[in-house]
mmCIF entry with sequence, helices, sheets and N, C-alpha, C, O atoms, coordinates in Angstrom:
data_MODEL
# 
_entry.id   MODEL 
# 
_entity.id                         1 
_entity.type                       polymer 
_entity.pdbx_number_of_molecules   1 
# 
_entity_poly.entity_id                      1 
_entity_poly.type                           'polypeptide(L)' 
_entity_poly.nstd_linkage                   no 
_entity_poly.nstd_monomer                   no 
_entity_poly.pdbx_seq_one_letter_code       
;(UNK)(UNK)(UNK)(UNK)(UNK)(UNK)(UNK)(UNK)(UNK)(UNK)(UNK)(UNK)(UNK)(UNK)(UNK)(UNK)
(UNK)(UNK)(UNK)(UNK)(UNK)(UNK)(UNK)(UNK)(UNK)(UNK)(UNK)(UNK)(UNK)(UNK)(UNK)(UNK)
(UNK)(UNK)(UNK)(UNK)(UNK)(UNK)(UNK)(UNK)(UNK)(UNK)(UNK)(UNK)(UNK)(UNK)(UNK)(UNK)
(UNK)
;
_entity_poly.pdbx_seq_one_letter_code_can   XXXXXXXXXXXXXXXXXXXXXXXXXXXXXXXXXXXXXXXXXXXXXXXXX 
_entity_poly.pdbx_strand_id                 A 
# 
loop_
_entity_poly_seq.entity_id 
_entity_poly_seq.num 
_entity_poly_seq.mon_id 
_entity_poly_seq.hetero 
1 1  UNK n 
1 2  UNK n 
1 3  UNK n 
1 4  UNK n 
1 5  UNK n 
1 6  UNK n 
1 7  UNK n 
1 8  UNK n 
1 9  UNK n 
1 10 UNK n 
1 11 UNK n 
1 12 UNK n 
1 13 UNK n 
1 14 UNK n 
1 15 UNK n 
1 16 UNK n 
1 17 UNK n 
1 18 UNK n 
1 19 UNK n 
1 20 UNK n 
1 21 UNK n 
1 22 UNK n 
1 23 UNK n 
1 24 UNK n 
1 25 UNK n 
1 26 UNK n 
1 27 UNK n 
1 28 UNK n 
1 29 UNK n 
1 30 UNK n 
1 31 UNK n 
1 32 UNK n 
1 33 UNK n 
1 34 UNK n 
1 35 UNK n 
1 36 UNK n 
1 37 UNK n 
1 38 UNK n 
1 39 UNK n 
1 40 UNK n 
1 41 UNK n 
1 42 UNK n 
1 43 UNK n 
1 44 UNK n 
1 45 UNK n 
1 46 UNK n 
1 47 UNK n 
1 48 UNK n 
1 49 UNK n 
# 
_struct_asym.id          A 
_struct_asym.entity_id   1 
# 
_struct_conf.conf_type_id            HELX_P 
_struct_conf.id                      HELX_P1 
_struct_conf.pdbx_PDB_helix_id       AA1 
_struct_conf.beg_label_comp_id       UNK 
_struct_conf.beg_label_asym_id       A 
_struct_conf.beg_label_seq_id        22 
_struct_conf.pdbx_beg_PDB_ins_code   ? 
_struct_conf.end_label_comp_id       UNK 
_struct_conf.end_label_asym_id       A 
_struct_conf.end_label_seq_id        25 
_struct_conf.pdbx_end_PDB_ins_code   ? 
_struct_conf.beg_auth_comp_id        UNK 
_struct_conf.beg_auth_asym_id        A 
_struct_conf.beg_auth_seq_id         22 
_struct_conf.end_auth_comp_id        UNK 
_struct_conf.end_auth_asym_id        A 
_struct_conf.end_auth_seq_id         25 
_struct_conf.pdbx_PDB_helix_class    5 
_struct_conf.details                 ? 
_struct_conf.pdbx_PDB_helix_length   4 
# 
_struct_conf_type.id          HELX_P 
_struct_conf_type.criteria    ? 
_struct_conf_type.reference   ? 
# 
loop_
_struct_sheet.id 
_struct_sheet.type 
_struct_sheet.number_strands 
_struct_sheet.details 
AA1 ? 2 ? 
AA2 ? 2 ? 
# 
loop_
_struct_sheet_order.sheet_id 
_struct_sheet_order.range_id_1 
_struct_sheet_order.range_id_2 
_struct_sheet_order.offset 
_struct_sheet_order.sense 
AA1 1 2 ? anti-parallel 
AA2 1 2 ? anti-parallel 
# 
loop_
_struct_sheet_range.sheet_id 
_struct_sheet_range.id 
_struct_sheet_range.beg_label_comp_id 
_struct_sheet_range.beg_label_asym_id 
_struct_sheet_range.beg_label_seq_id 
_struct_sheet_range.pdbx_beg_PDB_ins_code 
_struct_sheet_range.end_label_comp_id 
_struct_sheet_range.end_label_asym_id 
_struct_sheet_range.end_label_seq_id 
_struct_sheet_range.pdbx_end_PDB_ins_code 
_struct_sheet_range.beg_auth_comp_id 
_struct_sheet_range.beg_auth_asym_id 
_struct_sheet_range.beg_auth_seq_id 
_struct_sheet_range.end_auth_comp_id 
_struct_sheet_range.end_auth_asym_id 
_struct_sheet_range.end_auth_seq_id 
AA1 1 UNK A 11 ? UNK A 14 ? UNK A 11 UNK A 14 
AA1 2 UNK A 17 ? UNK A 20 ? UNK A 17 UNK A 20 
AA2 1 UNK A 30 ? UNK A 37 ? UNK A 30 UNK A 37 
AA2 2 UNK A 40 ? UNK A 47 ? UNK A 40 UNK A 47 
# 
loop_
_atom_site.group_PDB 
_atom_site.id 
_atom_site.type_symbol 
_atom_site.label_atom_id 
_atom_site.label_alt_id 
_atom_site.label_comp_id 
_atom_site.label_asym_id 
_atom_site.label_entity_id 
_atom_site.label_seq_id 
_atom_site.pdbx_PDB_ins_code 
_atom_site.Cartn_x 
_atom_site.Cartn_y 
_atom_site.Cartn_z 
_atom_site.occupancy 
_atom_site.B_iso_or_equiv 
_atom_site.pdbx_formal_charge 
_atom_site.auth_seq_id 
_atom_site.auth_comp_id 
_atom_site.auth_asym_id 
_atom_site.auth_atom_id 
_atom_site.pdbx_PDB_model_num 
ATOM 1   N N  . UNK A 1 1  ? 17.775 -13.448 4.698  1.00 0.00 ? 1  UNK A N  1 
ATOM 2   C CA . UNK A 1 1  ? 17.186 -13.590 6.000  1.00 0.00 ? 1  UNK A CA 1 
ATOM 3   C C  . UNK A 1 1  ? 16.698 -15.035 6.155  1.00 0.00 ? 1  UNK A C  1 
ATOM 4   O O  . UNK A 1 1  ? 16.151 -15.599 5.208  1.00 0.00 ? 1  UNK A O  1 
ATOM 5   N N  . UNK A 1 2  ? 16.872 -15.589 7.230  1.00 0.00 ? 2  UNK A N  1 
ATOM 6   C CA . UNK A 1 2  ? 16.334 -17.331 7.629  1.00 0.00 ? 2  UNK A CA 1 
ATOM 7   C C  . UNK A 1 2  ? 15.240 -16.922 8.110  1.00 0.00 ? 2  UNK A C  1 
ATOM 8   O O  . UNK A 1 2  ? 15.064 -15.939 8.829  1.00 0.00 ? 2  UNK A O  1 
ATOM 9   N N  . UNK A 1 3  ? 14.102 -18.042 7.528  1.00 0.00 ? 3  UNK A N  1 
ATOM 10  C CA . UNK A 1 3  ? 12.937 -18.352 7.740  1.00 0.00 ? 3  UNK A CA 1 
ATOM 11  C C  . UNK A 1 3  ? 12.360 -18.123 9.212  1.00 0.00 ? 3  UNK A C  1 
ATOM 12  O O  . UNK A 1 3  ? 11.299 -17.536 9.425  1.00 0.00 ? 3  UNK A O  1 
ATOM 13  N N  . UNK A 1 4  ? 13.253 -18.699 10.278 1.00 0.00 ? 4  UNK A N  1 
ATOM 14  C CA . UNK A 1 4  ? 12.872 -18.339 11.754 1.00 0.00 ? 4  UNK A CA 1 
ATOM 15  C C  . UNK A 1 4  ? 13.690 -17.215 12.445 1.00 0.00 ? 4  UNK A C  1 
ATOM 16  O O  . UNK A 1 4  ? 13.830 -17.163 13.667 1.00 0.00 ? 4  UNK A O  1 
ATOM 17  N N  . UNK A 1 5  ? 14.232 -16.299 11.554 1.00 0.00 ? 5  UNK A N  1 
ATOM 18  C CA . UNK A 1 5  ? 14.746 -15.226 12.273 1.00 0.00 ? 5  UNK A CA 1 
ATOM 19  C C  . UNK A 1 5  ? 13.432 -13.832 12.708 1.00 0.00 ? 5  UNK A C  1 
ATOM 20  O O  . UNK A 1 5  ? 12.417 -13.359 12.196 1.00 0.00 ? 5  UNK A O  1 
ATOM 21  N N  . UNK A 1 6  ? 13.961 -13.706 13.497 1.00 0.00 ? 6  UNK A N  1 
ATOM 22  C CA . UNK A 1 6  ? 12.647 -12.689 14.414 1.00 0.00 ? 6  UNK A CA 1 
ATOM 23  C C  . UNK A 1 6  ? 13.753 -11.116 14.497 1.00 0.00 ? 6  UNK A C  1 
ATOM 24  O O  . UNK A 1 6  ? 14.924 -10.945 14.836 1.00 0.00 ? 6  UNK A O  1 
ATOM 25  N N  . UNK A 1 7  ? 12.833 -10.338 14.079 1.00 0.00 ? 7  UNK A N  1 
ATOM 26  C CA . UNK A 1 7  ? 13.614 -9.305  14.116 1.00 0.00 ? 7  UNK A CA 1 
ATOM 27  C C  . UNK A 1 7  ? 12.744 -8.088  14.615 1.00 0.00 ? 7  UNK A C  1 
ATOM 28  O O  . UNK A 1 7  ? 11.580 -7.911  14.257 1.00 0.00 ? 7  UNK A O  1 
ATOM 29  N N  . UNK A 1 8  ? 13.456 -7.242  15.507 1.00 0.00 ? 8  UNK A N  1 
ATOM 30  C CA . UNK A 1 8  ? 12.357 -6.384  16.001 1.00 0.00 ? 8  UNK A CA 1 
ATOM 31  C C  . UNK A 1 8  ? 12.123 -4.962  15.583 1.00 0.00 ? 8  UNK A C  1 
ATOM 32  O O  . UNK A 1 8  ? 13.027 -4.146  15.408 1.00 0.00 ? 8  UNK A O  1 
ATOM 33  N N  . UNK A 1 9  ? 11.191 -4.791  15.475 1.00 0.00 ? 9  UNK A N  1 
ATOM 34  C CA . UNK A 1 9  ? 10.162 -3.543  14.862 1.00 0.00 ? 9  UNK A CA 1 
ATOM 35  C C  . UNK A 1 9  ? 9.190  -2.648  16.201 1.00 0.00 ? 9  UNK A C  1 
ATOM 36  O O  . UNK A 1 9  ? 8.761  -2.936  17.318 1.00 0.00 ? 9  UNK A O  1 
ATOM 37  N N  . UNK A 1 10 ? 9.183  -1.690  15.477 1.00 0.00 ? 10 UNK A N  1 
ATOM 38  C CA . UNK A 1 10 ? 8.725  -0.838  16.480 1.00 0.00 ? 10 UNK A CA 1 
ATOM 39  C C  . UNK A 1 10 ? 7.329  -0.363  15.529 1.00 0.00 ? 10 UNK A C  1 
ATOM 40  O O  . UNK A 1 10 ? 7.447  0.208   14.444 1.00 0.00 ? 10 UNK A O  1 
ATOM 41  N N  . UNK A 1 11 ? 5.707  -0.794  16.298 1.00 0.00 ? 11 UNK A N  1 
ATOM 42  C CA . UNK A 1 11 ? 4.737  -0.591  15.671 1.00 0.00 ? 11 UNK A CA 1 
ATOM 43  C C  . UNK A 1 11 ? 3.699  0.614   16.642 1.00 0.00 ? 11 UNK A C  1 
ATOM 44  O O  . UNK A 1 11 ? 3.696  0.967   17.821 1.00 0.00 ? 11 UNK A O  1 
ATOM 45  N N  . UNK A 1 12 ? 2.974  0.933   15.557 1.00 0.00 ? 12 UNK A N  1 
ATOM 46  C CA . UNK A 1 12 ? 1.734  1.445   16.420 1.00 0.00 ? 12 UNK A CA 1 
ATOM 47  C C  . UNK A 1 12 ? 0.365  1.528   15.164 1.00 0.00 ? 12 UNK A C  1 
ATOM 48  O O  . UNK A 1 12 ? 0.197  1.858   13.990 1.00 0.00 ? 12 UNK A O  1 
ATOM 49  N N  . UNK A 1 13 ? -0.208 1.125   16.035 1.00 0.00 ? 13 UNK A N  1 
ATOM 50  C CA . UNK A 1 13 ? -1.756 1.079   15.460 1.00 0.00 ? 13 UNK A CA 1 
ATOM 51  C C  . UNK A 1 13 ? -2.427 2.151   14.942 1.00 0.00 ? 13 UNK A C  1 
ATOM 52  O O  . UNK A 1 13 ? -2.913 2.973   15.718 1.00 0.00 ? 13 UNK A O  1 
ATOM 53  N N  . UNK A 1 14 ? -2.547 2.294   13.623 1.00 0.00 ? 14 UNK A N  1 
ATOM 54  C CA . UNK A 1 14 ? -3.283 3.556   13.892 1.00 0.00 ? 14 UNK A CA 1 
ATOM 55  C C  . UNK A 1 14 ? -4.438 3.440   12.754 1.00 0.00 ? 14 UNK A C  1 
ATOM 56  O O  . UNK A 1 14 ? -3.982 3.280   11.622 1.00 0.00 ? 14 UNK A O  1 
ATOM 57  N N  . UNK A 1 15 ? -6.215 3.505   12.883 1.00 0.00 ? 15 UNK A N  1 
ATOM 58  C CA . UNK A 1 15 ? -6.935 3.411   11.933 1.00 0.00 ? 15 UNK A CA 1 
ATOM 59  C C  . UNK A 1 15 ? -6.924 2.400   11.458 1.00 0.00 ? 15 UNK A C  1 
ATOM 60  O O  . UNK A 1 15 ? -7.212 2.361   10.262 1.00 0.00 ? 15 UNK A O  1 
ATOM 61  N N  . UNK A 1 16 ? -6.539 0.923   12.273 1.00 0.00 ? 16 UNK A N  1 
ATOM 62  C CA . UNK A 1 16 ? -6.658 -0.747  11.881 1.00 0.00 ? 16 UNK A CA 1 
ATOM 63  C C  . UNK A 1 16 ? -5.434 -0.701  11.560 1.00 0.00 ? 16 UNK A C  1 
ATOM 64  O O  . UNK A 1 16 ? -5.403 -1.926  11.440 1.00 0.00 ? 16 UNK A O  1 
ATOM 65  N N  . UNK A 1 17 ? -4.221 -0.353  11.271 1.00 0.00 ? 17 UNK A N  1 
ATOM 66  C CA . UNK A 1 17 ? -3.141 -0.204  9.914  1.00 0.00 ? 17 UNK A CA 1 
ATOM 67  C C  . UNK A 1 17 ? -2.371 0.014   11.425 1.00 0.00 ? 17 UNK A C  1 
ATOM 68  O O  . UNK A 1 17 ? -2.537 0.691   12.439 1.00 0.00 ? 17 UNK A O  1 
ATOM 69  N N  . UNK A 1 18 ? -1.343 -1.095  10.859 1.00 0.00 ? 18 UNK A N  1 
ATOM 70  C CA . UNK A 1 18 ? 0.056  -0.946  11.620 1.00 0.00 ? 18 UNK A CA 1 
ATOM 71  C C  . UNK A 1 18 ? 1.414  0.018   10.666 1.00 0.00 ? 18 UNK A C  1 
ATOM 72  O O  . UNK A 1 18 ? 2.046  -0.065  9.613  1.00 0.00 ? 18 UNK A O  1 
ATOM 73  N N  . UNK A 1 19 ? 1.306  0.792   11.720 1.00 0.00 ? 19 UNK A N  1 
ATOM 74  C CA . UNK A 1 19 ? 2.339  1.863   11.267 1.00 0.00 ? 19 UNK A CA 1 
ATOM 75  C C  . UNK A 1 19 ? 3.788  1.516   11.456 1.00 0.00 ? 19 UNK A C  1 
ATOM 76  O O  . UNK A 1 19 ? 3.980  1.358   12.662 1.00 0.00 ? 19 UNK A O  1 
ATOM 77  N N  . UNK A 1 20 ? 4.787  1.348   10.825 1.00 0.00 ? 20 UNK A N  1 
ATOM 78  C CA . UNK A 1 20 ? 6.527  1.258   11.398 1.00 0.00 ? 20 UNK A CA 1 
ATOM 79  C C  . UNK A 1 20 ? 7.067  2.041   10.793 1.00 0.00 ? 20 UNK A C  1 
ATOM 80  O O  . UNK A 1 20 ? 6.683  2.571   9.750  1.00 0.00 ? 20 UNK A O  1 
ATOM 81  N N  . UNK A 1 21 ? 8.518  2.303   11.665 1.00 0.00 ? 21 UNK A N  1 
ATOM 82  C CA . UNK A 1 21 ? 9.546  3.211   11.376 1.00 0.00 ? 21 UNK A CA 1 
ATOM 83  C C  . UNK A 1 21 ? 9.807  2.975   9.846  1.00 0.00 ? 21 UNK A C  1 
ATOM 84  O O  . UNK A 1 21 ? 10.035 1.810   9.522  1.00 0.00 ? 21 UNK A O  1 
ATOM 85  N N  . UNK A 1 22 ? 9.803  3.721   9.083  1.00 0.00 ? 22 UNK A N  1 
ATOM 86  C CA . UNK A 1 22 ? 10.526 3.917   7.837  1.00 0.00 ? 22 UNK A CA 1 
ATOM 87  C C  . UNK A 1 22 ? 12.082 3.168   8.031  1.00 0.00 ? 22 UNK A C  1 
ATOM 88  O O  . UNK A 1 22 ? 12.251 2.198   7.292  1.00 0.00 ? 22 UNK A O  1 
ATOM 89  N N  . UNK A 1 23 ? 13.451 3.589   9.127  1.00 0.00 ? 23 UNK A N  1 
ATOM 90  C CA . UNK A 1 23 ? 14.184 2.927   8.977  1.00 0.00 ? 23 UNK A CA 1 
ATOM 91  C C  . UNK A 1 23 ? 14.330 1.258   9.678  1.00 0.00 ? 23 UNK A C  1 
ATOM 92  O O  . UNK A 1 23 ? 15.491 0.849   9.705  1.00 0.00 ? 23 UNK A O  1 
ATOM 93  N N  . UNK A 1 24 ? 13.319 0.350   10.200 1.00 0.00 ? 24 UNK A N  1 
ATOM 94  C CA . UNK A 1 24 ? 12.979 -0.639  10.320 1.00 0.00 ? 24 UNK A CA 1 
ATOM 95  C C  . UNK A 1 24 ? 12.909 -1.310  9.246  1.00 0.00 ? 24 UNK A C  1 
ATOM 96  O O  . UNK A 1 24 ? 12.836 -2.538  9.285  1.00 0.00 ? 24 UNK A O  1 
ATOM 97  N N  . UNK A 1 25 ? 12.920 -0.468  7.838  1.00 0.00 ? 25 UNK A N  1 
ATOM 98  C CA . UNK A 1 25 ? 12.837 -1.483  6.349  1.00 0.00 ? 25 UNK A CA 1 
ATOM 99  C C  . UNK A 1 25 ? 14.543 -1.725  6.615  1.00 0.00 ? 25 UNK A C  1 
ATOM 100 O O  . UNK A 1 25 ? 14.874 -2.600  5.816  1.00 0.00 ? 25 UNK A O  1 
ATOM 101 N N  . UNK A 1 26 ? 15.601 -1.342  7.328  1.00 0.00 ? 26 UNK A N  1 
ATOM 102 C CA . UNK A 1 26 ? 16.854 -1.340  6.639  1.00 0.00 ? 26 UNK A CA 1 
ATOM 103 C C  . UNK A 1 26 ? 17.265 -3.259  7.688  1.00 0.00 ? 26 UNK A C  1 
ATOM 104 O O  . UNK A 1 26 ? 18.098 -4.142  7.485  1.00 0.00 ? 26 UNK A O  1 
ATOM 105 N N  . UNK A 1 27 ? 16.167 -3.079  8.718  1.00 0.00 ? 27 UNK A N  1 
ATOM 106 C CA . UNK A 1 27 ? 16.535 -4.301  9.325  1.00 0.00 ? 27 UNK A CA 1 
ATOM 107 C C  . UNK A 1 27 ? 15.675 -5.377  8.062  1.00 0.00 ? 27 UNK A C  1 
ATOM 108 O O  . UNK A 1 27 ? 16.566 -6.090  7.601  1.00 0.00 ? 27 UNK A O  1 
ATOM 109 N N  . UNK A 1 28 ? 14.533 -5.673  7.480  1.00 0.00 ? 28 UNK A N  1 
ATOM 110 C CA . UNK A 1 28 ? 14.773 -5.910  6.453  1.00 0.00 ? 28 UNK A CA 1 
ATOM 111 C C  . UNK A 1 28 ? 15.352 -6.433  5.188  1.00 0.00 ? 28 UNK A C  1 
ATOM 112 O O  . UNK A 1 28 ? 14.859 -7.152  4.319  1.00 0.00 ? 28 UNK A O  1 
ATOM 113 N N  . UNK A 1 29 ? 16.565 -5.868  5.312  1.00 0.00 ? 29 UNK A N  1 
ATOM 114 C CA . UNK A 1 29 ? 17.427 -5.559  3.966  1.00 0.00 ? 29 UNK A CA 1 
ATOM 115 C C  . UNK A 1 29 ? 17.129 -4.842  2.787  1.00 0.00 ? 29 UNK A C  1 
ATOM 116 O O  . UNK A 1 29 ? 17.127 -5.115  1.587  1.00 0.00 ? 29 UNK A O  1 
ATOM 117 N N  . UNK A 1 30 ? 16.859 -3.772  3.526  1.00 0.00 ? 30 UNK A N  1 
ATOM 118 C CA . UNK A 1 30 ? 16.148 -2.748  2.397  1.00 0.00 ? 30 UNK A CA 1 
ATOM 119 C C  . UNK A 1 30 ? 16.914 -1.129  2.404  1.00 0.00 ? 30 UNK A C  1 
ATOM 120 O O  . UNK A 1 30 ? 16.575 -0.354  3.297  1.00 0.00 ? 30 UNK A O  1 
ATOM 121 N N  . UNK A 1 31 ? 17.296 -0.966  2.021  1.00 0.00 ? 31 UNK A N  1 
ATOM 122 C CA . UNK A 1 31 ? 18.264 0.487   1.777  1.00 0.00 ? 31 UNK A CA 1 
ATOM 123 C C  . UNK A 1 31 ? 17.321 1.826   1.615  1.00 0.00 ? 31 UNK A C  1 
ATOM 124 O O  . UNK A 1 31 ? 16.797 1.928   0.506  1.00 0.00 ? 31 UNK A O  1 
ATOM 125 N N  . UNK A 1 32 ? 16.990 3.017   2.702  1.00 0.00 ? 32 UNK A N  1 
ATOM 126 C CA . UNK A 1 32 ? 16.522 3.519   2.803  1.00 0.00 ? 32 UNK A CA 1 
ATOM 127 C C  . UNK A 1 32 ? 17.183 5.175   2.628  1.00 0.00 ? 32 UNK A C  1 
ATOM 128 O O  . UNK A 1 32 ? 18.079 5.553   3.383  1.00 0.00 ? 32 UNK A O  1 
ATOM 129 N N  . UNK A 1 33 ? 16.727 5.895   1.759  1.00 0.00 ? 33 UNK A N  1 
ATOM 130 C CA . UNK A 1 33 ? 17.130 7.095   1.271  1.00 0.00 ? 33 UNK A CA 1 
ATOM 131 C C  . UNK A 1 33 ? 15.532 7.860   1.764  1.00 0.00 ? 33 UNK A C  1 
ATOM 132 O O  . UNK A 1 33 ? 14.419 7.372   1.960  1.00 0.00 ? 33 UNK A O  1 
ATOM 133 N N  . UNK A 1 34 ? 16.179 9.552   1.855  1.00 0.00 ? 34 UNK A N  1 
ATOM 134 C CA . UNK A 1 34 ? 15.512 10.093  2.345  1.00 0.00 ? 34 UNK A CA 1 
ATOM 135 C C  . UNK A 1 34 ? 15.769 11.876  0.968  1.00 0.00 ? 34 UNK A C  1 
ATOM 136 O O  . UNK A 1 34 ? 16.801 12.436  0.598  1.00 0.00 ? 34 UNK A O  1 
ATOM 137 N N  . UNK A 1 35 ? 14.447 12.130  0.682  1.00 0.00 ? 35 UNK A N  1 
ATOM 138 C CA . UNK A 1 35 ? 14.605 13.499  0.057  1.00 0.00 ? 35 UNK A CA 1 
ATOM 139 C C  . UNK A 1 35 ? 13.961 14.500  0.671  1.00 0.00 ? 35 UNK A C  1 
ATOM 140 O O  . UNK A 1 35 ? 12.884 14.433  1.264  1.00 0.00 ? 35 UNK A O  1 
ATOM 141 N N  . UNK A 1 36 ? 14.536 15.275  0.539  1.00 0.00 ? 36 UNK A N  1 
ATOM 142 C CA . UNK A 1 36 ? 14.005 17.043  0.768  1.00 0.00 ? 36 UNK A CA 1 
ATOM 143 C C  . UNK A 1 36 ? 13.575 17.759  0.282  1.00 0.00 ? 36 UNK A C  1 
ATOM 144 O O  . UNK A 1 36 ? 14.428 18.528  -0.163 1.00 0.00 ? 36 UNK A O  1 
ATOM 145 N N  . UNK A 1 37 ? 12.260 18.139  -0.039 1.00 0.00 ? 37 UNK A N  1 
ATOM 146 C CA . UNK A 1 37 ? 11.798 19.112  -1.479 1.00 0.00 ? 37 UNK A CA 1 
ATOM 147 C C  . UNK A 1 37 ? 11.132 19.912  -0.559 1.00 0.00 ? 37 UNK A C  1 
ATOM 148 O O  . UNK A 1 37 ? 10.637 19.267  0.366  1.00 0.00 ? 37 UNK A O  1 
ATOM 149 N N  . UNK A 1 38 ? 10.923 21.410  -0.511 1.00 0.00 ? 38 UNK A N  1 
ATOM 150 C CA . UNK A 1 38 ? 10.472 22.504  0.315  1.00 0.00 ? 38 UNK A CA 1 
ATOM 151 C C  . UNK A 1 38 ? 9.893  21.851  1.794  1.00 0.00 ? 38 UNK A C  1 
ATOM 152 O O  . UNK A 1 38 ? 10.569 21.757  2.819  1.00 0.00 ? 38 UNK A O  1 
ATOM 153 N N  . UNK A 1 39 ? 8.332  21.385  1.619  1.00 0.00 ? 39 UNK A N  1 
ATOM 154 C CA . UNK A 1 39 ? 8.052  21.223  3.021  1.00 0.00 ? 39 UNK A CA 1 
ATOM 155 C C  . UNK A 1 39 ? 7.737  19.737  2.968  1.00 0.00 ? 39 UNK A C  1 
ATOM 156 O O  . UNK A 1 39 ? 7.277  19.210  3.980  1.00 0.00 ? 39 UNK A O  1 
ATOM 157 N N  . UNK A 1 40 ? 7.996  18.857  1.622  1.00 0.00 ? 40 UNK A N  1 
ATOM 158 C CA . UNK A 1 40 ? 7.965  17.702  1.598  1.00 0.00 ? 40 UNK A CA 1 
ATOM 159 C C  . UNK A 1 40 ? 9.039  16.784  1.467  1.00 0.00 ? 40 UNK A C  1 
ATOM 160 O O  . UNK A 1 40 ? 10.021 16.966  0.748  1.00 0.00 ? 40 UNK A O  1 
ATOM 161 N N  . UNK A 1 41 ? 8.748  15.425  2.447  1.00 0.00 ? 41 UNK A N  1 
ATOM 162 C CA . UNK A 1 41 ? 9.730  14.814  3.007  1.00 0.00 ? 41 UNK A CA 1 
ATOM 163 C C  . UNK A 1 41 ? 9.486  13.468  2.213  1.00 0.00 ? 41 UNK A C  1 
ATOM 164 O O  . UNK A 1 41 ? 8.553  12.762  2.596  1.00 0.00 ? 41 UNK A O  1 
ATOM 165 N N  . UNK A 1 42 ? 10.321 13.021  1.040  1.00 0.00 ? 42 UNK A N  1 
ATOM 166 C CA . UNK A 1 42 ? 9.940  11.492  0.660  1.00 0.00 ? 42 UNK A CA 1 
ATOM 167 C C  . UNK A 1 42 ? 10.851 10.742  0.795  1.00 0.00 ? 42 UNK A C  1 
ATOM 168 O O  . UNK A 1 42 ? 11.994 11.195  0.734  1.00 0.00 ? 42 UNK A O  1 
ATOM 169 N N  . UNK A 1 43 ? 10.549 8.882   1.097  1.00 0.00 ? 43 UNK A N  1 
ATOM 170 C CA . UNK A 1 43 ? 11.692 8.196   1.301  1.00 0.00 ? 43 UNK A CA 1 
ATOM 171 C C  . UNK A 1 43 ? 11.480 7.366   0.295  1.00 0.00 ? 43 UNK A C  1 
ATOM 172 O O  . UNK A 1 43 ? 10.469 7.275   -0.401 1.00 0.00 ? 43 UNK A O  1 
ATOM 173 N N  . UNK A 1 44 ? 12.986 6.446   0.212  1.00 0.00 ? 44 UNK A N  1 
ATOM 174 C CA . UNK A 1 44 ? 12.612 5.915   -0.921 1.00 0.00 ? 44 UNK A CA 1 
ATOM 175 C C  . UNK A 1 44 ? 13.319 4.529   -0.636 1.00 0.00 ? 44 UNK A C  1 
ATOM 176 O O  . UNK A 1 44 ? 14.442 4.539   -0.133 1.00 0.00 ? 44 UNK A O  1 
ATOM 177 N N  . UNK A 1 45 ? 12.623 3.208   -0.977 1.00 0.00 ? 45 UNK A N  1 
ATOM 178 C CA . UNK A 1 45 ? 12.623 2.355   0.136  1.00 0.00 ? 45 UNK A CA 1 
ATOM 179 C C  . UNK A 1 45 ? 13.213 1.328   -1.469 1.00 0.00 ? 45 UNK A C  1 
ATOM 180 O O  . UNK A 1 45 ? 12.571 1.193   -2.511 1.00 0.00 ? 45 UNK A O  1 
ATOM 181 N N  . UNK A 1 46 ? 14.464 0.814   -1.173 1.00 0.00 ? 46 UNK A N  1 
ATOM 182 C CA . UNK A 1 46 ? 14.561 0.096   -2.406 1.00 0.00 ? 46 UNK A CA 1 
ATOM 183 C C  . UNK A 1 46 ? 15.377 -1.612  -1.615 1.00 0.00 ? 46 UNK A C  1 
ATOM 184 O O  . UNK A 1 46 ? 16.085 -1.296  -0.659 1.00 0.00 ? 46 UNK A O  1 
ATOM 185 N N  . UNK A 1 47 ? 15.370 -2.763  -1.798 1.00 0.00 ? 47 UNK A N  1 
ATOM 186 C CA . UNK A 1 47 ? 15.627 -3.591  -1.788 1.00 0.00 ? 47 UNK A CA 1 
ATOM 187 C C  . UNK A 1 47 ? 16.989 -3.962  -2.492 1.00 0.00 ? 47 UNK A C  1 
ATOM 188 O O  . UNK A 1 47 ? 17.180 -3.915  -3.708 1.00 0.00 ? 47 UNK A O  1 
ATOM 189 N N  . UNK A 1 48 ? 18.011 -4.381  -1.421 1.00 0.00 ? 48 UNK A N  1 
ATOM 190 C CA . UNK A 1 48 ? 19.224 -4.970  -1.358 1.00 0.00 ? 48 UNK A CA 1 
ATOM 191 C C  . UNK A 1 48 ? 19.081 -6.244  -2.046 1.00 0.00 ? 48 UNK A C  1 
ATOM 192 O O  . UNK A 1 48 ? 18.188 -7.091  -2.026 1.00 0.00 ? 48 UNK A O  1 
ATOM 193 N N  . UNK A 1 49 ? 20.501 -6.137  -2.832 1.00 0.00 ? 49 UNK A N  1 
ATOM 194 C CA . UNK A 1 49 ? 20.754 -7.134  -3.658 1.00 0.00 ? 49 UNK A CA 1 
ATOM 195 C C  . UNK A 1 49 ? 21.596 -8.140  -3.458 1.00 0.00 ? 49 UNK A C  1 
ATOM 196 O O  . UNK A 1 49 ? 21.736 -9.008  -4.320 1.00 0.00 ? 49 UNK A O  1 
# 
């Protein structure tokens, strides 16, 4: 990614803490996987090489 590239994200405030989309890491360059375990949902956010 170049230093002055602007890339857009979708935020919201919540409790001081800016919240973003989980797949907004893939703009990033970050490779985003998603698991399924009964009623829990984890992602798993790993960095492109």
């Amino acid at each position: 990614m170049r230093e002055n590239q602007r890339i857009d994200m979708t935020g919201e405030l919540i409790d001081s803490k800016t919240m973003i989309k989980v797949r907004d890491f893939e703009k990033l360059g970050y490779k985003v996987d998603f698991m399924q375990e009964d009623n829990l949902s984890t992602a798993i956010i790993k960095k492109n090489q």
